[in-house]
N, C-alpha and C positions, 0 to 999 in steps of 0.2 A: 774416658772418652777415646776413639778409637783415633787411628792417625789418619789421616788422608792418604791414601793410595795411588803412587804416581808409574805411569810407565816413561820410564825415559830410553827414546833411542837415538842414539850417535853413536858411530861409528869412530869416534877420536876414543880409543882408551883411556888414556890422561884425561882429556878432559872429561869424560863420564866420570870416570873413579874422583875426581876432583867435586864434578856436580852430587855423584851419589856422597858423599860425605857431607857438603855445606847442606843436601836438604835431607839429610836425616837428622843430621845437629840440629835444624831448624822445625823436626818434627813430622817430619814426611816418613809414608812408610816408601821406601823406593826397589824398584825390579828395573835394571838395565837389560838393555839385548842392543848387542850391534851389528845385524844386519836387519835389511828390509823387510826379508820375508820372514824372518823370523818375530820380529817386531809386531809386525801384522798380526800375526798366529796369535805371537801373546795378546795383544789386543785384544782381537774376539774370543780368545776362549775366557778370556779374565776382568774381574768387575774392578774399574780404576775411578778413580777419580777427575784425575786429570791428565792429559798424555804430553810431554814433551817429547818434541818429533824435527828431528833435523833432516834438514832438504836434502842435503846428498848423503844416500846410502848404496851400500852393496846391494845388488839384486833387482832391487826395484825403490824408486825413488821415495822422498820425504811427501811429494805432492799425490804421486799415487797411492800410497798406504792414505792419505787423508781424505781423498775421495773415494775409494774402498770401503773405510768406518761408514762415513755421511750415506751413503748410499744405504748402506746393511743398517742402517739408524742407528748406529753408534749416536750417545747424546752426550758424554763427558768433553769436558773443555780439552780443546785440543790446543795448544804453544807452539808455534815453530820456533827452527832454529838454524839462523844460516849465519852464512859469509856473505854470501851475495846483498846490494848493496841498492839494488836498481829496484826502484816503486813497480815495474810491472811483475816481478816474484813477488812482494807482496800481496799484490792485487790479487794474484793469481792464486797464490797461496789462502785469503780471506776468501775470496771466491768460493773454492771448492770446499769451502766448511770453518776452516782453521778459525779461532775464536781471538788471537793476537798473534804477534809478527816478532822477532825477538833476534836483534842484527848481532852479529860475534865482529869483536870479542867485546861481551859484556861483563858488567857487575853483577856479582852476584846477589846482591838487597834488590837491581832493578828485575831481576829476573821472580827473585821472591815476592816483590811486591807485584808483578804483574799477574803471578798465582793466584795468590790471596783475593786477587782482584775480579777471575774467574772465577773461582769457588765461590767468591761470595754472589756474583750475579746466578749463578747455576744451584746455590743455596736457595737462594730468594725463589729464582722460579719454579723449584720442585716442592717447597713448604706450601706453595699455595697451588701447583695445578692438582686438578681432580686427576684420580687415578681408576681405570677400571680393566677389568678382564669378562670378560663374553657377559655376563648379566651382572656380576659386580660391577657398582659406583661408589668409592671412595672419597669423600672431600676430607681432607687432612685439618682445613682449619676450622671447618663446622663440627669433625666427629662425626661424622656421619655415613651410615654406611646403608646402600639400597640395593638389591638384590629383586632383576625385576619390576623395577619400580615401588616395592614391597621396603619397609625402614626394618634393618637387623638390629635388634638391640646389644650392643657388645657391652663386656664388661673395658675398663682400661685398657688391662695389660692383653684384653683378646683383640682388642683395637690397635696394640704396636704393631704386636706381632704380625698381623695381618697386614695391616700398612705396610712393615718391611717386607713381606716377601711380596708385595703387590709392587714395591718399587724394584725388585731385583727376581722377576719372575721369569719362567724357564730354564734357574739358574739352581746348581745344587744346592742348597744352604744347610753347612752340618750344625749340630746341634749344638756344639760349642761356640761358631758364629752366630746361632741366633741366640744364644743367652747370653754373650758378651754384648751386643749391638741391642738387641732389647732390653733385655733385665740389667747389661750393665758388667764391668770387668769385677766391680769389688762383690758381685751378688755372692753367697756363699750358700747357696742351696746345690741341689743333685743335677746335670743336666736332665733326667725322666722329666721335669717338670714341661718340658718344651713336648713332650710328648700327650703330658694331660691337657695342657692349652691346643695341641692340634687335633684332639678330643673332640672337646667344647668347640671348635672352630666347626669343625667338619660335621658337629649334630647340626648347627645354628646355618650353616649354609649349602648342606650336598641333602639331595633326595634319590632314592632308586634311579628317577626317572629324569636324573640332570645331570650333565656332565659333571666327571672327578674332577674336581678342583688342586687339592692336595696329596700329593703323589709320596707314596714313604720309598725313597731309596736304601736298601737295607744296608746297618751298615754305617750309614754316613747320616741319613738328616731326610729334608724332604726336599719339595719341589711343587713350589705352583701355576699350574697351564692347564687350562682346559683343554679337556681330550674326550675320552665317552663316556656314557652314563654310567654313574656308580656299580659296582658288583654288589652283590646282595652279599655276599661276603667278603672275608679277610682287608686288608690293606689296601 
């Protein structure tokens, strides 16, 4: 099972280097950045799970980087993290997105538990919402997938697969992340295999005359977004 993906940005050294060790120890995959803008950047260009984000940064603030994400639809649970003391930085901070409020100097089990507490609401609501891209409709708990309006019939493992890049789409995904995240770290097959699954994906769903769905980035993996209609050849 994969770890959880956190970005944390604070601008205290010490205490970053202190937070990135208690939550790796605790199982977290963790990326520090300490400045604003820098923060931000990793933000959008990187798929996290959850972002711990302190109000005062270099550059630009803890409150603007968290109305920046919400705006661009940034959807992962966002943690603040301050010093300030006063209900209207709260307020203001949940306001513009933020998912909890998290005062210093804290405990580190309160701050884990307050995680855990995220994830698990943001677990909850992405196992059951439908998922779709331009004629794709996905429901995760039904198994169900329509195209169109039309019922695709998939096999299992063409139904992860597809699930996952439908949850992380417009996003590079190499070949060695989707065969760890789908088929799993202990699988012991060839990565090609992700290549005959996007085979089979791409007979059962692309026609000449409907947008590419699945994009091969050479090289690295693919990528799913609708764009224009298929090429009668190659890739």
């Amino acid at each position: 099972m994969s770890r959880p993906r956190v970005l944390l940005i604070e601008d205290d050294v010490s205490l970053a280097h202190f937070m990135q060790l208690e939550l790796e120890h605790a199982g977290y995959a963790v990326t520090a950045r300490a400045d604003g803008r820098e923060g931000l950047t990793t933000a959008q260009n990187g798929t996290w799970d959850l972002v711990l984000l302190d109000l005062m940064l270099p550059s630009i603030s803890g409150m603007e980087i968290c109305h920046s994400l919400r705006r661009a639809g940034f959807s992962a649970p966002i943690v603040m993290l301050t010093a300030r003391q006063g209900i209207s930085d709260k307020v203001s901070g949940l306001d513009l997105g933020a998912d909890d409020y998290v005062t210093k100097p804290f405990e580190i089990e309160e701050l884990l538990a307050r995680m855990r507490a995220c994830l698990r609401r943001t677990t909850r609501k992405e196992q059951g919402a439908v998922l779709t891209l331009g004629a794709l409709c996905l429901d995760p708990l039904q198994r169900r997938l329509t195209q169109n309006g039309r019922l695709v019939e998939l096999t299992r493992r063409e139904f992860d697969l597809l699930e996952y890049m439908l949850r992380h789409p417009n996003q590079v995904l190499s070949r060695d992340r989707l065969l760890s995240r789908v088929w799993g770290y202990d699988f012991e097959g060839e990565p090609g295999v992700i290549d005959v699954y996007i085979r089979y994906l791409r007979t059962k769903l692309e026609r000449p005359s409907s947008p590419r769905l699945i994009h091969t980035v050479r090289g690295v993996g693919y990528v799913l977004r609708e764009e224009s209609p298929c090429p009668s050849n190659g890739d």
